[in-house]
C-alpha positions, 0 to 999 in steps of 0.5 A: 035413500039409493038402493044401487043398481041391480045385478051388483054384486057386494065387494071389497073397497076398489079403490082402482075403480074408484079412481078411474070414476073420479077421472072420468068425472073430471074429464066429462063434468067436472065438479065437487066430490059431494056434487058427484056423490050425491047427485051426477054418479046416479044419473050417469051410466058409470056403475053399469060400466064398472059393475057397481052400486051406490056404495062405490062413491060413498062421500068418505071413500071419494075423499079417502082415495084422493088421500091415497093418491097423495103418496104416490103424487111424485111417481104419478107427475112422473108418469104423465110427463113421460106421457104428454112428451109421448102422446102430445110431443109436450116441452118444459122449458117455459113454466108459469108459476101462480099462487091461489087460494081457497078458503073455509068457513069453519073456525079454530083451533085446527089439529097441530099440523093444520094448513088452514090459517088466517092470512091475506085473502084473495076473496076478500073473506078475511073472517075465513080461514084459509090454504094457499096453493102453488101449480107450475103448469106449461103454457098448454096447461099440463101441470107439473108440479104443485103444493097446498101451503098454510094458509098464511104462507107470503107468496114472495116465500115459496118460489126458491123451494119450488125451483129446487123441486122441479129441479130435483124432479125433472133434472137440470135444465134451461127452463124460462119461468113465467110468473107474477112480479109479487112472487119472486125477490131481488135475492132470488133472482139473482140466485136463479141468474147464477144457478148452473145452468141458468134459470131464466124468468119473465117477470112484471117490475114491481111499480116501486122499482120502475123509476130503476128503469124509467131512462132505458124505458124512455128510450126502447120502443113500444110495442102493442100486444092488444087494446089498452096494453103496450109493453117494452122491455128491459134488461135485469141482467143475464138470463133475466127479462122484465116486461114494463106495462105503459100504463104503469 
């Protein structure tokens, strides 16, 4: 049992000092909310610091103001923009879109509502449940946007509802999206190339589609980015670029 440090006197729930606890731990040591319930908030110095006992990272509450947090994730996304632009002279013309996922082992049914689904698994633990979830960060890694799918949600399925998100949140502008070839489709790019402005994109040819190109490939120089890899490129049409791998 922890008994809390002395001198702390008993108090309603800050969950103000709780949130800058789980920032500080993110930014020192970053790892689990059980990890710094039980072990990593004992040994630090942070309840002197902030004038609490054990009880201020109680599991359930550390799960509960992250939940909190979630009512206000547009207006914090907004503040932190405004932030990096201010202190780190930070763009957002060129986002990287990715998908990832994290799955559970527990098993079904789940309340209606539910995310965690089976569906195509990234480890492999296709007996696990699953959420899929988007981030769209800068190339220096600030994130500005993400979301936490069902678990059976189709990567090709998710890119025209998060273009109209960050632009919705951040106004029109020219942005270059970044992201894998299994992400967007046909459809979509041609959307995004007759959007106004246009949205521009790199993107990698599917391997189906590289025959399309395989007369302009032959013709354009190659250039080596590093060991084992070279790439040339080829035009999809306004505002649009896809790199073409040698190796295919």
């Amino acid at each position: 049992m922890h008994s809390g440090r002395k001198g702390c006197r008993p108090v309603g729930t800050r969950w103000d000092l709780i949130l800058q606890a789980l920032c500080c731990y993110r930014l020192i040591d970053p790892g689990s909310e059980w990890r710094f319930h039980r072990h990593w908030y004992d040994l630090s110095a942070l309840g002197d610091l902030l004038g609490a006992g054990f009880e201020f990272v109680e599991i359930h509450k550390l799960y509960k103001c992250l939940d909190r947090l979630l009512e206000h994730k547009q207006a914090l996304f907004d503040h932190l923009t405004k932030r990096w632009k201010d202190m780190f002279n930070a763009t957002f013309d060129v986002l990287l879109y990715d998908l990832t996922s994290t799955y559970f082992e527990s098993d079904p049914p789940f309340p209606e509502g539910d995310n965690r689904k089976y569906g195509y698994n990234r480890d492999k633990r296709f007996d696990c449940v699953q959420v899929v979830i988007g981030l769209i960060v800068t190339p220096e890694g600030f994130p500005l946007a993400y979301e936490v799918m069902s678990g059976n949600t189709a990567d090709k399925t998710t890119l025209r509802d998060f273009l109209k998100k960050i632009e919705s949140q951040y106004g029109k502008a020219k942005r270059i999206w970044v992201m894998d070839r299994g992400i967007p489709t046909e459809e979509v790019l041609e959307e995004m190339r007759k959007h106004d402005p246009p949205v521009y994109y790199l993107v990698g040819t599917p391997k189906g589609r590289l025959t399309h190109y395989e007369k302009a490939l032959t013709q354009q120089p190659w250039q080596k980015v590093r060991d084992g890899v070279d790439v040339t490129t080829a035009s999809s049409g306004p505002g649009g670029i896809r790199l073409s791998p040698k190796s295919g």
